[in-house]
BALOBA-1460 file (C-alpha; in Angstrom, 3 decimals):
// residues 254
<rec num="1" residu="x" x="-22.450" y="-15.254" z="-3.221"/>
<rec num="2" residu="x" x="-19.643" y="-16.468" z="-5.431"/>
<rec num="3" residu="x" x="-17.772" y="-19.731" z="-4.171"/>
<rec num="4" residu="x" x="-14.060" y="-20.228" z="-5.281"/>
<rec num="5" residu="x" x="-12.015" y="-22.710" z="-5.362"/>
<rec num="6" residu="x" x="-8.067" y="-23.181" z="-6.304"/>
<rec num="7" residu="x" x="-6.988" y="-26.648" z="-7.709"/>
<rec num="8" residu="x" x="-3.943" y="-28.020" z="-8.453"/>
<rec num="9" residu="x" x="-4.321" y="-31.646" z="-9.857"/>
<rec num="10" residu="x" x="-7.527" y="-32.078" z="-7.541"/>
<rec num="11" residu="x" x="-9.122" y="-34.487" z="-9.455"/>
<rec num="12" residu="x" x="-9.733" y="-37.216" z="-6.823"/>
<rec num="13" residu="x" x="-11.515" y="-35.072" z="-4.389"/>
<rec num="14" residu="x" x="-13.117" y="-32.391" z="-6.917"/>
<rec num="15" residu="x" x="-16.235" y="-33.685" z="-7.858"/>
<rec num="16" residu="x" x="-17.412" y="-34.071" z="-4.276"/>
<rec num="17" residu="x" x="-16.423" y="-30.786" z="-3.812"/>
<rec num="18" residu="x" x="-18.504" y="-29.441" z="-6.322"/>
<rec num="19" residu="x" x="-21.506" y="-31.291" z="-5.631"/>
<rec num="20" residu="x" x="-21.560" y="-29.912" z="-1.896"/>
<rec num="21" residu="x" x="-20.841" y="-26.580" z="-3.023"/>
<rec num="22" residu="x" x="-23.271" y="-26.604" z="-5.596"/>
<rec num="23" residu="x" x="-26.294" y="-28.245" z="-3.311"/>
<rec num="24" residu="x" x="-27.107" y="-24.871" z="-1.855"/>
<rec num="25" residu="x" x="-27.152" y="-23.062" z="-5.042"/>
<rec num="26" residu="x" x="-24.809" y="-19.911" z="-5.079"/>
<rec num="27" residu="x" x="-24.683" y="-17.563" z="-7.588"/>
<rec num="28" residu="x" x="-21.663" y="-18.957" z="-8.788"/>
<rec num="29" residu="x" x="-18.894" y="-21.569" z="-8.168"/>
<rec num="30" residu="x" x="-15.409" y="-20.554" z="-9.527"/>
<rec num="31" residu="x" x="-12.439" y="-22.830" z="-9.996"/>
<rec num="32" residu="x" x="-9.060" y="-21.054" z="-10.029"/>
<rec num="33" residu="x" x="-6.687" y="-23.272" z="-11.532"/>
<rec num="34" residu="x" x="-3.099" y="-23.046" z="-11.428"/>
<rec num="35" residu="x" x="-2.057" y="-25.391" z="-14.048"/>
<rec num="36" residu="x" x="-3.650" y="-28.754" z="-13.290"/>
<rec num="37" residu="x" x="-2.329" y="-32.167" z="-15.284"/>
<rec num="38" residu="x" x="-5.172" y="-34.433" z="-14.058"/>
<rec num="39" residu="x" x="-9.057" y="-34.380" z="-14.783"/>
<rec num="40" residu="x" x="-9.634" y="-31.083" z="-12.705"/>
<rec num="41" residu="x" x="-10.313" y="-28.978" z="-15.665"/>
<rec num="42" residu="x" x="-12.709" y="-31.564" z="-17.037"/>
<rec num="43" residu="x" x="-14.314" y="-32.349" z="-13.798"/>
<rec num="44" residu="x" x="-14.523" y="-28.318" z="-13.140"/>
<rec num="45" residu="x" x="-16.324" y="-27.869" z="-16.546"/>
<rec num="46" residu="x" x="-18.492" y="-30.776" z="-16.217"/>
<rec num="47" residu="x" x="-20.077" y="-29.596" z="-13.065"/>
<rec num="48" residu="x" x="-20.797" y="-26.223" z="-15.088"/>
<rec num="49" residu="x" x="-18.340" y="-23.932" z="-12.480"/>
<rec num="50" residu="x" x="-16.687" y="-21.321" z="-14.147"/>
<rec num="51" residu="x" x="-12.762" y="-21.619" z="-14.937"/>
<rec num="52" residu="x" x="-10.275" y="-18.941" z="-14.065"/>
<rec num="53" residu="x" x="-6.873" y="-19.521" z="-14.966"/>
<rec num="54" residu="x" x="-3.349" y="-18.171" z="-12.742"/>
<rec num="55" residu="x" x="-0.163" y="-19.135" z="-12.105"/>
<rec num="56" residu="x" x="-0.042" y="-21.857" z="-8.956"/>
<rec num="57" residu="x" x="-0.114" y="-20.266" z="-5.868"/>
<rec num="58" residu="x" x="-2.876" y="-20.133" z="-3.991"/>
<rec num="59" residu="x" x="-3.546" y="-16.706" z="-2.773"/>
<rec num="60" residu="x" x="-2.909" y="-15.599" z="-6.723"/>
<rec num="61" residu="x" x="-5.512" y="-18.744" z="-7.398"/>
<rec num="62" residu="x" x="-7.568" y="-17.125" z="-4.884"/>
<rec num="63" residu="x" x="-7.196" y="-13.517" z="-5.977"/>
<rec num="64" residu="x" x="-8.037" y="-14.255" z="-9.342"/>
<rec num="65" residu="x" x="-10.770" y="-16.354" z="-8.903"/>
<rec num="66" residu="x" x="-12.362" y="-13.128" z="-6.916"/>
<rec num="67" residu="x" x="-11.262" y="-10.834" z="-9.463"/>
<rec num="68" residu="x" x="-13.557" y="-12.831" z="-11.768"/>
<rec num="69" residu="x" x="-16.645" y="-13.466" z="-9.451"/>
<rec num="70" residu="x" x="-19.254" y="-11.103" z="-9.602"/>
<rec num="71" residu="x" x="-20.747" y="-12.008" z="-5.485"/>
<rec num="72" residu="x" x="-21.023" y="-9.696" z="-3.261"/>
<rec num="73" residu="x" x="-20.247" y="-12.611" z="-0.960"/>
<rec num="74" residu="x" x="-16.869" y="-14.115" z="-1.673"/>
<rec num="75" residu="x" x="-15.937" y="-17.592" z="-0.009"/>
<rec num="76" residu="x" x="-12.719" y="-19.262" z="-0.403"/>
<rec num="77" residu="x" x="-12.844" y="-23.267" z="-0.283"/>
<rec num="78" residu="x" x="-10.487" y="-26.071" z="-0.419"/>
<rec num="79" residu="x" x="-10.458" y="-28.545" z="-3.193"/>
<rec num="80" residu="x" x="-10.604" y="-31.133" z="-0.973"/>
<rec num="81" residu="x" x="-13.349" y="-29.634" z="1.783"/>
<rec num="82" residu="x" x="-17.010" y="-30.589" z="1.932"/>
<rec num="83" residu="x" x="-19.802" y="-27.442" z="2.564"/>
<rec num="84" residu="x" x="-22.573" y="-28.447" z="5.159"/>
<rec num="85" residu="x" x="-26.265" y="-28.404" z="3.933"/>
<rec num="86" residu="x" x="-27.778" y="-25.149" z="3.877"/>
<rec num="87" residu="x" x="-24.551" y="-23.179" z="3.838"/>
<rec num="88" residu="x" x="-25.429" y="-20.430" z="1.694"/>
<rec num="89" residu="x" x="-28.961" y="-19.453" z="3.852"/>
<rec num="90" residu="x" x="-26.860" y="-19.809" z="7.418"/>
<rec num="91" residu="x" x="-24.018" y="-17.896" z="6.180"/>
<rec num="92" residu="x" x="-25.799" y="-14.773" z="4.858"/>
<rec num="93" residu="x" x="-27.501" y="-14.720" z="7.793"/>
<rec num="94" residu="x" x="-24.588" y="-14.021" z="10.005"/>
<rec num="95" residu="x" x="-24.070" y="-11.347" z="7.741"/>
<rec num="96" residu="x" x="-26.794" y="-9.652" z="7.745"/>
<rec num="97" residu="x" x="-25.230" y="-8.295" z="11.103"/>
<rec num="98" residu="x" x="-23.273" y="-5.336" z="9.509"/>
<rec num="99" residu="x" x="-20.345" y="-5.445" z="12.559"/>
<rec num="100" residu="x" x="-19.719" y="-8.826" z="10.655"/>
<rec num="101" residu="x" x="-16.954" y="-8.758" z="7.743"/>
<rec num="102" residu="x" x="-16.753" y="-12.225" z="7.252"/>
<rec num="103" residu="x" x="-15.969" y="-15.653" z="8.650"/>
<rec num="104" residu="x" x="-15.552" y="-19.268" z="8.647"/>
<rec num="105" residu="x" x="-16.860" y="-22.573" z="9.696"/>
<rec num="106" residu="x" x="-16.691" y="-24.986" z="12.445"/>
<rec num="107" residu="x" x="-13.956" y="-27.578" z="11.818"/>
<rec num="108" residu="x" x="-13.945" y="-31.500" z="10.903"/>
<rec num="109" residu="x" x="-11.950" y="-33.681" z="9.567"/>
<rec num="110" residu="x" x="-13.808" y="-36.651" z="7.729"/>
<rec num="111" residu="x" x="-10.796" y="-39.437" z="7.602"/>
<rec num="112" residu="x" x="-9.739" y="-41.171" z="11.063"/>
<rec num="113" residu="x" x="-6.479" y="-41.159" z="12.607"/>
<rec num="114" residu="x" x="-4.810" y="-41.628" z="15.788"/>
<rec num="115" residu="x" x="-5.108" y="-37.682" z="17.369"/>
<rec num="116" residu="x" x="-8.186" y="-36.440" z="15.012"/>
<rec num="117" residu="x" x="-10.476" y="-35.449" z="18.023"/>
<rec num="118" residu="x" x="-7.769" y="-33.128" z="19.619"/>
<rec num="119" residu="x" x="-6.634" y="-31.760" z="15.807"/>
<rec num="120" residu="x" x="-10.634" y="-31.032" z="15.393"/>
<rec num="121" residu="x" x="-10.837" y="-29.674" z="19.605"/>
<rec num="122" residu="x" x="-8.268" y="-27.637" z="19.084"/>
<rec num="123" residu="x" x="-8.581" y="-25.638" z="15.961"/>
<rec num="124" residu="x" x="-12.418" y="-25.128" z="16.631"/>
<rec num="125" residu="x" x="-11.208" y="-23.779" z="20.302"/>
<rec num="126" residu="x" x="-8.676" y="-21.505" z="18.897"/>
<rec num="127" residu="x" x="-11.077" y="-20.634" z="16.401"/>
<rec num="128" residu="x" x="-13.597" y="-19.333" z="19.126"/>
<rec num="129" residu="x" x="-11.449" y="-17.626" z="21.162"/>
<rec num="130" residu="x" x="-8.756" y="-15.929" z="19.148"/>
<rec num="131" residu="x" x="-11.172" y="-15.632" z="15.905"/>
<rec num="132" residu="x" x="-8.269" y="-16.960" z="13.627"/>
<rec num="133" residu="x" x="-9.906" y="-19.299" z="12.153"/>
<rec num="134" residu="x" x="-8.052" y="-20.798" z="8.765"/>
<rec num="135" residu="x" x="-8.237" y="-21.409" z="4.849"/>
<rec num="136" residu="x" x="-9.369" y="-25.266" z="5.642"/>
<rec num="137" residu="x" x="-12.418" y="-23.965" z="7.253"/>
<rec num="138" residu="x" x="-13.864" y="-22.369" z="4.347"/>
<rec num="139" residu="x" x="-12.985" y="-18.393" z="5.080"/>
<rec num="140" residu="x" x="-16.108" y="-15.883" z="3.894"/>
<rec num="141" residu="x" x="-15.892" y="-12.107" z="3.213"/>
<rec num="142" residu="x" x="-17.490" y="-9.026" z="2.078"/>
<rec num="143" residu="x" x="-16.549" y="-7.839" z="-1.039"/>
<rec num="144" residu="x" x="-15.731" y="-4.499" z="0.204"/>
<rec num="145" residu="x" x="-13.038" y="-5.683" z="3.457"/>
<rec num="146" residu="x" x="-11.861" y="-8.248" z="0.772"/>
<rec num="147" residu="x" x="-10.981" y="-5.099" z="-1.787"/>
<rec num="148" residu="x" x="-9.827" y="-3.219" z="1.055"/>
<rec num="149" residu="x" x="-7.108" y="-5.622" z="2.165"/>
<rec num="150" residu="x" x="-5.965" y="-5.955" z="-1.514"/>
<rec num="151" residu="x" x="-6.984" y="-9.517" z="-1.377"/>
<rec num="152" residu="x" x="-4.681" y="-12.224" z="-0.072"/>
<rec num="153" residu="x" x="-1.760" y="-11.253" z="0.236"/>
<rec num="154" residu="x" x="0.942" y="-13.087" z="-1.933"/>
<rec num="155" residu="x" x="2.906" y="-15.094" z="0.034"/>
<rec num="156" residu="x" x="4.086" y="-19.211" z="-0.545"/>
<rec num="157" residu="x" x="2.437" y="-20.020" z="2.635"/>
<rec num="158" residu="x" x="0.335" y="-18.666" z="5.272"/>
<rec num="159" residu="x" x="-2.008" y="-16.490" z="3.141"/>
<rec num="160" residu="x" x="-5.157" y="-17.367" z="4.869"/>
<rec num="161" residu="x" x="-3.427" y="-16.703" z="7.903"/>
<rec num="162" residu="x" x="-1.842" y="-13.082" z="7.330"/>
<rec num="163" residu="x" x="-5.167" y="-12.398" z="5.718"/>
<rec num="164" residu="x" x="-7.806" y="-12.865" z="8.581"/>
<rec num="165" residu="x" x="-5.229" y="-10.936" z="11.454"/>
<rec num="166" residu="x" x="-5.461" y="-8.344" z="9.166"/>
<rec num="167" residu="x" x="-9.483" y="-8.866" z="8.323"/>
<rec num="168" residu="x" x="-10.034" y="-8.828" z="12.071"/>
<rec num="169" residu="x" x="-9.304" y="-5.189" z="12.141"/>
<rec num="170" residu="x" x="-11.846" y="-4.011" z="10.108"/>
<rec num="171" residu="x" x="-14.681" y="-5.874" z="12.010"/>
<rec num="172" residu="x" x="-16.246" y="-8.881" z="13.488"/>
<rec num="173" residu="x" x="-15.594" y="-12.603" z="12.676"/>
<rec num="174" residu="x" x="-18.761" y="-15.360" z="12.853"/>
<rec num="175" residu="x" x="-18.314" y="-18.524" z="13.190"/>
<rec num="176" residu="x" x="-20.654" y="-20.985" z="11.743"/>
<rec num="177" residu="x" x="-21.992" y="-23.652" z="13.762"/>
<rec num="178" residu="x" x="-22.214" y="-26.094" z="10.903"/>
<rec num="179" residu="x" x="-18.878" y="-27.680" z="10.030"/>
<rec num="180" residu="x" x="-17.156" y="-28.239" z="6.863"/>
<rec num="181" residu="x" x="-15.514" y="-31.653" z="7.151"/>
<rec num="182" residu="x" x="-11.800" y="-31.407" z="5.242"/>
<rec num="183" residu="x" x="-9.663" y="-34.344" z="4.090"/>
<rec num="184" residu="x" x="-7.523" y="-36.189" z="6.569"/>
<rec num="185" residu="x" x="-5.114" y="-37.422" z="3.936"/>
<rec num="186" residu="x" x="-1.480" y="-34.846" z="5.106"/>
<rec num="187" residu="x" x="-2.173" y="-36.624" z="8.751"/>
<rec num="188" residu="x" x="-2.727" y="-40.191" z="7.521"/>
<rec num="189" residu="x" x="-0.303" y="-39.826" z="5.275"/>
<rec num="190" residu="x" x="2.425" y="-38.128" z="7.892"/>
<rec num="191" residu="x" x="0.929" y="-38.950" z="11.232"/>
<rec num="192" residu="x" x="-0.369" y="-37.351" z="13.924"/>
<rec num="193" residu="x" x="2.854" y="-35.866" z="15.815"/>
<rec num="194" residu="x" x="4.431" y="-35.095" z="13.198"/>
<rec num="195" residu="x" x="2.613" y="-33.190" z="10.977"/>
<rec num="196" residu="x" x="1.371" y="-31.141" z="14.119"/>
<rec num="197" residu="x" x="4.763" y="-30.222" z="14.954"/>
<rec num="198" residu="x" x="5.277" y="-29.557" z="11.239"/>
<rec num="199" residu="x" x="2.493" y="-26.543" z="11.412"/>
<rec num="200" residu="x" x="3.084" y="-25.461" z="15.130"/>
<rec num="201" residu="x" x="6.962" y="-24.910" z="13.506"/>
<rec num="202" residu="x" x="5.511" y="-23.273" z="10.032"/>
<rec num="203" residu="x" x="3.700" y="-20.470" z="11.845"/>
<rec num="204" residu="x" x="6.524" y="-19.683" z="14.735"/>
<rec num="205" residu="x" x="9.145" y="-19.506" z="11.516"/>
<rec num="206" residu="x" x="6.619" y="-17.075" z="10.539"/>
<rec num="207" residu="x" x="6.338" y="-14.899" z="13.524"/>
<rec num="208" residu="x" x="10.172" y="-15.160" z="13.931"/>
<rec num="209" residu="x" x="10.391" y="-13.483" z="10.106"/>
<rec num="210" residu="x" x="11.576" y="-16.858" z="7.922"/>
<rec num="211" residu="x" x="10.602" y="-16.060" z="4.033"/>
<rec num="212" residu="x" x="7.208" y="-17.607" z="2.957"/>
<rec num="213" residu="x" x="8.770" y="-19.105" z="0.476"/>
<rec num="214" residu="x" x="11.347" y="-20.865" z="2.550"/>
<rec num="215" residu="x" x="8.495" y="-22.069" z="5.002"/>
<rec num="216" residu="x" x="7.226" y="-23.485" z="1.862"/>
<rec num="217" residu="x" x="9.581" y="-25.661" z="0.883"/>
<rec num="218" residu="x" x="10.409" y="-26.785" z="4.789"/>
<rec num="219" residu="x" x="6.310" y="-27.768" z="4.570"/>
<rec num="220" residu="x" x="6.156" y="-29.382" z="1.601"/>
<rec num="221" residu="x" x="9.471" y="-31.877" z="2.241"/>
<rec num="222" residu="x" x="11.356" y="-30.203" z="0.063"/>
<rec num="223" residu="x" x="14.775" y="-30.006" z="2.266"/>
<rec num="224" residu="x" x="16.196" y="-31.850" z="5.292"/>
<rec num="225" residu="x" x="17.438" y="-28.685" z="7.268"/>
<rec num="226" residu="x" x="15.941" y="-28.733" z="10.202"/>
<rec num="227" residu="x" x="13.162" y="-26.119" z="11.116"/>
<rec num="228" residu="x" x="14.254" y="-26.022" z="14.305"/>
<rec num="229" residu="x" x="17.867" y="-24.429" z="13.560"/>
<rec num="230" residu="x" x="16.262" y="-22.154" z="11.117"/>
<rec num="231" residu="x" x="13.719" y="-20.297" z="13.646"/>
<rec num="232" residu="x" x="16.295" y="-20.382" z="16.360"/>
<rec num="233" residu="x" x="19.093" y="-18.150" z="14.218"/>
<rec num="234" residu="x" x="16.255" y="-15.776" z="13.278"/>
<rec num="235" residu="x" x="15.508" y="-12.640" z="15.022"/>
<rec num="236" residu="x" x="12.294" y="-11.682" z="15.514"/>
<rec num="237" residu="x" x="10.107" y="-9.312" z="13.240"/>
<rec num="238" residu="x" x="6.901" y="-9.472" z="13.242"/>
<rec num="239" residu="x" x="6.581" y="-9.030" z="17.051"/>
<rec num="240" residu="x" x="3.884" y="-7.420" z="19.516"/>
<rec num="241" residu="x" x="1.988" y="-9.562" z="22.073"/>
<rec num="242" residu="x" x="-0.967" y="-10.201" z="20.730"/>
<rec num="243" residu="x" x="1.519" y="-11.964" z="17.999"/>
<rec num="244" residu="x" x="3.394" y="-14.258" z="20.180"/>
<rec num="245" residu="x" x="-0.324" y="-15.573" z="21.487"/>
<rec num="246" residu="x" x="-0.809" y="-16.268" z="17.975"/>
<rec num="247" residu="x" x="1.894" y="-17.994" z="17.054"/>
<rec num="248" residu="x" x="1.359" y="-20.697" z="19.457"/>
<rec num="249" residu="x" x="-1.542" y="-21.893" z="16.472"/>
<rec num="250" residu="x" x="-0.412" y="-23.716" z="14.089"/>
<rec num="251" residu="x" x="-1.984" y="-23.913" z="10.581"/>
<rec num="252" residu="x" x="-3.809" y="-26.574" z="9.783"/>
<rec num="253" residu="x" x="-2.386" y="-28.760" z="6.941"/>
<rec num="254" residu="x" x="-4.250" y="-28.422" z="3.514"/>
């Protein structure tokens, strides 16, 4: 089992990272980097995980980091997302079931707000019954269904999310009981409400056909035009009903 990792000036919550990652003892734990100005190369290093370098994006990160990992087992985490114990044993596990093609974990979020039990009820519920389960829960694949999708594909945004619809169709999803607990800090920092409506917005401009790199900048703060105007003078593309039950989810904020 190979773990990866992109980082982009993840310093501050890096080394924790690593040490959780590291505590079950995978083959391997790669760091993608996409061009880090902080300590994340150093911290990487000094935990002895392997450094891949790519351009920053994340599904290139992502991509390249599996490109160089030699697991059979590939799981994606986020820099700033904390393994349970015992991850790599009750992971394999599951897949030892061959209709399973990969998965994710049950969601937390470590930091308190106002609204975290509903952000944590909600994603775990839409987790279980949908089986679209996101990047911030630490996604898991075969080596083969990840080579037969091509990988992530490469999009600004919504990556994880393109990538498991299409990994549902080539088997089962598990979900892990065992939760990884992710950082708080786009919430704290942009509240509750907000930053909710933010990704329930993100993913219908991404049903409706916006450009992933337009949803991109809208997410990161980049522009004050609202998101609102923009989905409603855009004709839908991506359409089909199992689609429009999906994009009522929003993704969760990394």
């Amino acid at each position: 089992m190979s773990v990866i990792i992109p980082t982009l000036n993840e310093a501050e919550h890096l080394p924790l990272t690593l040490k959780h990652a590291a505590a079950s003892e995978p083959m391997e734990i790669l760091v993608a980097d996409g061009g880090s100005r902080d300590d994340t190369l150093r911290i990487a290093a000094g935990h002895g995980a392997t450094l891949v370098s790519s351009p920053p994006n994340r599904a290139r990160q992502m991509n390249a980091g599996a490109a160089a990992a030699r697991g059979e087992t590939l799981l994606f985490l986020h820099a700033d997302t904390l393994l349970p114990a015992n991850y790599r044993d009750a992971m394999l596990a599951l897949l030892r079931r061959p209709e399973v093609v990969g998965g994710a974990f049950r969601f937390r979020i470590r930091d308190r707000f106002p609204g975290r039990w509903l952000v944590e009820s909600t994603t775990n519920l839409r987790s279980r019954l949908w089986r679209m389960p996101y990047g911030d829960q630490a996604l898991f694949v075969r080596r083969w269904a990840f080579n037969a999708l091509g990988g992530f594909p490469d999009l600004a945004i919504m990556e994880d999310y393109e990538f498991v619809r299409r990994l549902r169709r080539l088997g089962k999803l598990a979900l892990m009981e065992a939760p990884v607990l992710t950082s708080g800090r786009r919430w704290q920092r942009f509240g509750f409400l907000r930053t909710t409506l933010i990704n329930k917005l993100i993913i219908l401009g991404y049903r409706c056909g916006l450009s992933p790199a337009k949803l991109a900048t809208l997410y990161r703060g980049r522009t004050q035009r609202p998101l609102v105007g923009e989905i409603a003078s855009t004709s839908w593309s991506r359409g089909g009903e199992s689609d429009i039950a999906e994009s009522k989810d929003a993704k969760q904020a990394s």
